[in-house]
N, C-alpha and C positions, 0 to 999 in steps of 0.2 A: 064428613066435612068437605065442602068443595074449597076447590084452591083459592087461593086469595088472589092471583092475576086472573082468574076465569070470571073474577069480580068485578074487575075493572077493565076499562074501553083501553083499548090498543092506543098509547101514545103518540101524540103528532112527531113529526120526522126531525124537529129542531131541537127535542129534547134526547139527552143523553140516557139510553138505556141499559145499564148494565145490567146480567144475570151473576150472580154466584152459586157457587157448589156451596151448601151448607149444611152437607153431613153434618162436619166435628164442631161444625159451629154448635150446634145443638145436641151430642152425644159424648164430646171432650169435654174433661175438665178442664185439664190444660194442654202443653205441649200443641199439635195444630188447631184444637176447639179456639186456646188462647190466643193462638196465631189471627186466626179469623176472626174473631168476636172482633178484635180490637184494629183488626184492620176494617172492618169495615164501620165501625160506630166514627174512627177517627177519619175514614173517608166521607162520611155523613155529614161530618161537621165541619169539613173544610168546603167542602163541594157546592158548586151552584144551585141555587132553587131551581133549574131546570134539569136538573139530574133522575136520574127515577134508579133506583137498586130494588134488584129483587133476589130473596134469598132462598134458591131452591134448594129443598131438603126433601128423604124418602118417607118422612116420617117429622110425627112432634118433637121427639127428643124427651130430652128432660125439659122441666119447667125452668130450674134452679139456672140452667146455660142459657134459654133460652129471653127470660129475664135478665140478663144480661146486654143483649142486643136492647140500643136504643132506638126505636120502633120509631117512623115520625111520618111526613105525609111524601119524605122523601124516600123511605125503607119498609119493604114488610117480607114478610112470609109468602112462600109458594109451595104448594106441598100438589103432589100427583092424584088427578083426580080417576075416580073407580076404582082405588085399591084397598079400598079396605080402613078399618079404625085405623089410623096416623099414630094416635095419641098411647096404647096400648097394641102394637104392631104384633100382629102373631107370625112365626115362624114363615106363613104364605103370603104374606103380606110383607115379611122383612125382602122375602125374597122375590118378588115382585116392584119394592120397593129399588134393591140392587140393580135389575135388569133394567126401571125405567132411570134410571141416575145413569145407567150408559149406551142406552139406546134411544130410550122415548121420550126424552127429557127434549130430544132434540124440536120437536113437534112441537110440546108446549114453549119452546124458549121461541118459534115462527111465531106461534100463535100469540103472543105476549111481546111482540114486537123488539125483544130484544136485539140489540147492534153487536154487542161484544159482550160474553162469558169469560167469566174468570174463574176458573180451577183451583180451589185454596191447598190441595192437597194430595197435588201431584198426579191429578188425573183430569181427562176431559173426555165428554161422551164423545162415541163415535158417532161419525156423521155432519160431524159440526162443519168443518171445513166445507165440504159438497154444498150444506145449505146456508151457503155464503157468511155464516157468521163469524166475526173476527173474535178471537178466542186468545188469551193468555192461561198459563200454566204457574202456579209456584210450587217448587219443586225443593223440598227439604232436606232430602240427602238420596243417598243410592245404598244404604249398608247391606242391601237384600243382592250387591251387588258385588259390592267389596270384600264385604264379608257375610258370605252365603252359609256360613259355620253355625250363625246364630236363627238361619230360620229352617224350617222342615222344606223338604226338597220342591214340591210342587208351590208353595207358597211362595219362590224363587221363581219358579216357570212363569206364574201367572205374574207378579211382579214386572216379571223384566218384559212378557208381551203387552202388559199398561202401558210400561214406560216407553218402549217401540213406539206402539201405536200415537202415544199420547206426546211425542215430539215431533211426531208427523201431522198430526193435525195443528200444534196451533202457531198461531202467527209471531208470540215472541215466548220467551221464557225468563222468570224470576227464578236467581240464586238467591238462596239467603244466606251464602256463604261463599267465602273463594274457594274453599274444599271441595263445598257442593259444585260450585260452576267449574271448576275440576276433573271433578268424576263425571258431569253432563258430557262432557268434551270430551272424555277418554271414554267413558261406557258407551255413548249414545252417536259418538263423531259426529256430533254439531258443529257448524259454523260458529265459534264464539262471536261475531257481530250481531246473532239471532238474541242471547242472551244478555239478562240486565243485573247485574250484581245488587241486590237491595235488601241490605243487613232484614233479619227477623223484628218487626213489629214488636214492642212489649207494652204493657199500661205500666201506669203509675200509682197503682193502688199500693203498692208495697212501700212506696215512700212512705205513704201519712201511718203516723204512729201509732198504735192501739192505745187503747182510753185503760188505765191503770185497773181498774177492776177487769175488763178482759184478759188482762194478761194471770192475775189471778184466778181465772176461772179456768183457763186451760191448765195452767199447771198443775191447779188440783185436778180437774178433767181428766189429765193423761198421764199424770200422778209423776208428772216432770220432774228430773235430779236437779240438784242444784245449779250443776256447771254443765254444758251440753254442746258439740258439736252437732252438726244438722244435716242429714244429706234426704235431697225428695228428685223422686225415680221411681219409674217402675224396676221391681226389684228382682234384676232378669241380667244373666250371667254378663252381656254386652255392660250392662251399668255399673259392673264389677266393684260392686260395693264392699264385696269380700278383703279389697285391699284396704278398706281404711278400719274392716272391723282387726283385719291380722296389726295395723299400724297401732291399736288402742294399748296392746303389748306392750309399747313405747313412751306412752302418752304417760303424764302425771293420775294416780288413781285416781282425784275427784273430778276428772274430765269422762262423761259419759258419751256416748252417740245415742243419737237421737233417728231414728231409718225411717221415711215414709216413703210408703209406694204400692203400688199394687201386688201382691202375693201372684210369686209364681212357682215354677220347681224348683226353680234356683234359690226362693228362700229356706228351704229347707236345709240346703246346702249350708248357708249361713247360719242358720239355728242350731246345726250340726257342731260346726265350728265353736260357736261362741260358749254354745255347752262346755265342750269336750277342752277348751281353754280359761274354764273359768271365768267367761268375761258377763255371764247373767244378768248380775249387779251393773252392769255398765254396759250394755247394748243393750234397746228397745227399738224395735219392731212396731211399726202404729198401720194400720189399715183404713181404709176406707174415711180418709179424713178428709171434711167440708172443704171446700173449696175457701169459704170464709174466713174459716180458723188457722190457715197458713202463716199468714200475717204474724200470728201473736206467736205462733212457733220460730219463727226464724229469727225475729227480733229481740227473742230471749236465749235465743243460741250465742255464742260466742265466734264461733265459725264455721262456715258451710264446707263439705266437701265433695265431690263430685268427680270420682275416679272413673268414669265412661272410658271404654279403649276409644271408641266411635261414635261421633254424634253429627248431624246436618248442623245443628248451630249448640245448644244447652241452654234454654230457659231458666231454668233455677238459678243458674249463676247469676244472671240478669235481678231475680227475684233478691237472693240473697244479699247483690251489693245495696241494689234498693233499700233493704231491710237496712242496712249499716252494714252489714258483716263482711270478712276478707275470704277470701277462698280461695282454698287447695283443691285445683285439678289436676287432668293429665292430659301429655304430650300424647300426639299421634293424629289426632283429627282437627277439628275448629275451634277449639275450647278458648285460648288464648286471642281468638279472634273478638270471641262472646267478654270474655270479661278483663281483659288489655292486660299493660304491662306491670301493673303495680300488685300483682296477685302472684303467687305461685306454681307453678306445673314440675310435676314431676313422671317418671314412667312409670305407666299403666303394670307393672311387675315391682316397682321399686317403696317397697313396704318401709323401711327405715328414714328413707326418703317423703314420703307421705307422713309416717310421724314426724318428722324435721319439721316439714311444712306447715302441720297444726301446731308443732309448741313454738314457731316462729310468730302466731298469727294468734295465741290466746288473750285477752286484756292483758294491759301492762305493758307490754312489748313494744322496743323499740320504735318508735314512727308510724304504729298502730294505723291508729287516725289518721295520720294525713296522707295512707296508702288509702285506705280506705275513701276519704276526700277526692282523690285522682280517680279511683275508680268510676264513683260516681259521676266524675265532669266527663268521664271516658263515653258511659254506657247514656250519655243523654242522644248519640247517634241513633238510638235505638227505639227513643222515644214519641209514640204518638206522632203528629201531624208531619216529620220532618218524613216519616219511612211515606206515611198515608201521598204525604206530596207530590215522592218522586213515582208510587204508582198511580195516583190520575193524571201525571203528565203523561204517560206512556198512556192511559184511555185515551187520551185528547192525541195525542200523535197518532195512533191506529184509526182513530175516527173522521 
C-alpha cells in the first residue's frame, strides 16, 4: 500500500500543514491512542478549511482505533512507503517501521510539504530541526524518570536519551500537567517560557448514557455482582491496585471490585493476595475489554478507584466522573489535578484510608451527587474544543 501523502500534490504555501506522530493513535486503546484520536478529530473540527493534517503512523494499526479518527478532506493517513504489509506488520517490518518513525519520517514529512510536526507522545524524529521544520512535543509524564523502579534498566537509558534528544529538537513543549511541566524542568533543565501547560484532552463519549438493554448485556456478559467499585489500568505494580484490593477488608461485604486492565506480573501478585484473603467472591479481574463496552462498566459501578503512586495526568478518573461516579485516588503525583477538589485522595500506602474513601462515596452518602455535580463542571476544562483551541493557537504563533 503506498502512502496516502505520496497521493497527493504538495500543498501551496498559504495553507496550514501539519504532520502528527500517530503511532498510538492507531495501536492504543486508550491512555496516549486517546490522547490523540481526540486531539486531533477536535482539532479537525475547529480548524480552518485551509488546514491540511496528516497522520503519520509506521503501520495500519488496528481498524477498531483507527475508525475512530474522523477522516475528511482536511485529515488522512500517511503511512511509510517500501516497508512492507502496514496492515499485518511482521516483526521486519515492525522494525523498520520504528527506525523510519525516527529517522526517515523526516524525508517524507520534506516531501509532503509539511510546516510543523507535532509529537503526540513524547517523541520527535531526529533531524527535524536541521530540516528546518517547526516541531512541537507533548510530553505525558517522566515516571521512567522519577521512578526508574518500575522499568527494566535499559528501557530507562533509552528513555531518558529520547527525552534528551527530543527537547532539543523541538520548538515548544506541551505539559499535560503541572507535575509533568515540573519534572520537564527538573529532568531536562528547560527554560519553562519554552513550555505550554495544556491539561490532557479527553472526549465525551462517557457522558451519554448506555441504552438499558446494553447495560443488561454486560452484566450478564461479565457475570457483574450486584454492587461494584470500578478501577481501569494496566494492571502493573506503578497502578498499585493492590491497595484498594487490601482496602475491600474494610468495605461493607456486598461491595465487590471490579479490575480492568492489561495482565502483567504484577497481577499475579494481586490473584495471590485476594486468594490467600478470601476475597474471590469480591474481586474480579476482566482482561481484554472493548474499548466500547467501558461505558456500561463504569456507569454501573458505584465508584471508581485509582490508587496510581505516579501518573502524567490519569484518564480514567476523567472517564469515571463523566460516567457519574466519585472517586478515590492518591496523593503524590497529578491525580487531584485530573479530577479536582470535590473527590477524595488519600496515600498511596494508606489502606484504611482508601476504605474510608470508598464508604464515604457509595450511593446514599451524604452530598453524593452534588460532589459528583462539581466534579463534572470541574473536568469540562478538559474537554474537547477548549484543550484543541489553545493547541492550534500555538500552530498559528510558530507559523
Amino acid at each position: 500500500m503506498l502512502r496516502e501523502a505520496y497521493k497527493t500534490k504538495r500543498p501551496n504555501d498559504n495553507r496550514m500543514n501539519i504532520g502528527f506522530d500517530a503511532k498510538r493513535i492507531v495501536s492504543n486503546g486508550t491512555g496516549l491512542g486517546s490522547y490523540g484520536r481526540t486531539l486531533v478529530n477536535d482539532l479537525c473540527a475547529i480548524a480552518d478549511d485551509d488546514c491540511l493534517f496528516r497522520l503519520y503512523a509506521p503501520n495500519e494499526g488496528k481498524e477498531e482505533f483507527r475508525n475512530m479518527v474522523n477522516i475528511s478532506s482536511k485529515m488522512a493517513f500517511a503511512y511509510p512507503k517500501h516497508i512492507g504489509n502496514t496492515s499485518h506488520p511482521s516483526l521486519i517490518t515492525k522494525t523498520r517501521g520504528a527506525y523510519w518513525r525516527t529517522h526517515g519520517i523526516v524525508e517524507d514529512l520534506l516531501h509532503d510539504g509539511i510546516q510543523l510536526y507535532h509529537g503526540l507522545s513524547g517523541e520527535l524524529p531526529l533531524g527535524i530541526k536541521k530540516a528546518g521544520i517547526k516541531s512541537i512535543v507533548t510530553i505525558h509524564d517522566l515516571i521512567f524518570l522519577r521512578h526508574p523502579e518500575y522499568y527494566n534498566w535499559i528501557d530507562t537509558k533509552v528513555y531518558a536519551w529520547k527525552f534528551r534528544k527530543t527537547i532539543a529538537e523541538a520548538d515548544r513543549i506541551i505539559a499535560i500537567s503541572e507535575r509533568t511541566k515540573d519534572d520537564i524542568i527538573y529532568y531536562g533543565n528547560v527554560n519553562p517560557d519554552k513550555i505550554d501547560l495544556i491539561y490532557q484532552s479527553c472526549g465525551t463519549r462517557f457522558k451519554e448514557r448506555v441504552a438499558e438493554r446494553m447495560y443488561q448485556e454486560i452484566r450478564t456478559k461479565y457475570n457483574l455482582p450486584q454492587r461494584y467499585i470500578i478501577s481501569v489500568g494496566t494492571i502493573e505494580e506503578r497502578k498499585n491496585i493492590l491497595l484498594a484490593v487490601k482496602a475491600m477488608e474494610y468495605v461493607p461485604q456486598d461491595i465487590s471490585l471490579v479490575i480492568i486492565g492489561r495482565h502483567t506480573p504484577y497481577t499475579e501478585k494481586v490473584e495471590t493476595y485476594v486468594k490467600e484473603h478470601s476475597l474471590t467472591d469480591r474481586v474480579r479481574i476482566l482482561h481484554h475489554i472493548p474499548y466500547a463496552e467501558l461505558p456500561a462498566l463504569y456507569q454501573q459501578a458505584e465508584v471508581c478507584v485509582y490508587p496510581s503512586r505516579y501518573e502524567g495526568f490519569g484518564i480514567p478518573i476523567i472517564e469515571a466522573i463523566q460516567s457519574g461516579l466519585p472517586v478515590v485516588a492518591c496523593t503524590g503525583s497529578c491525580l487531584e489535578e485530573a479530577g479536582g477538589p470535590d473527590n477524595i485522595y488519600v496515600g498511596p500506602d494508606d489502606v484504611e484510608g482508601m476504605a474510608h474513601g470508598i464508604c464515604l462515596s457509595l450511593n446514599g452518602n451524604k452530598d453524593r451527587e452534588a460532589k459528583i455535580a462539581k466534579s463534572q463542571q470541574y473536568i469540562r476544562r478538559f474537554e474537547n474544543s477548549n484543550v484543541a483551541a489553545q493547541v492550534l493557537e500555538i500552530y498559528k504563533k510558530l507559523l
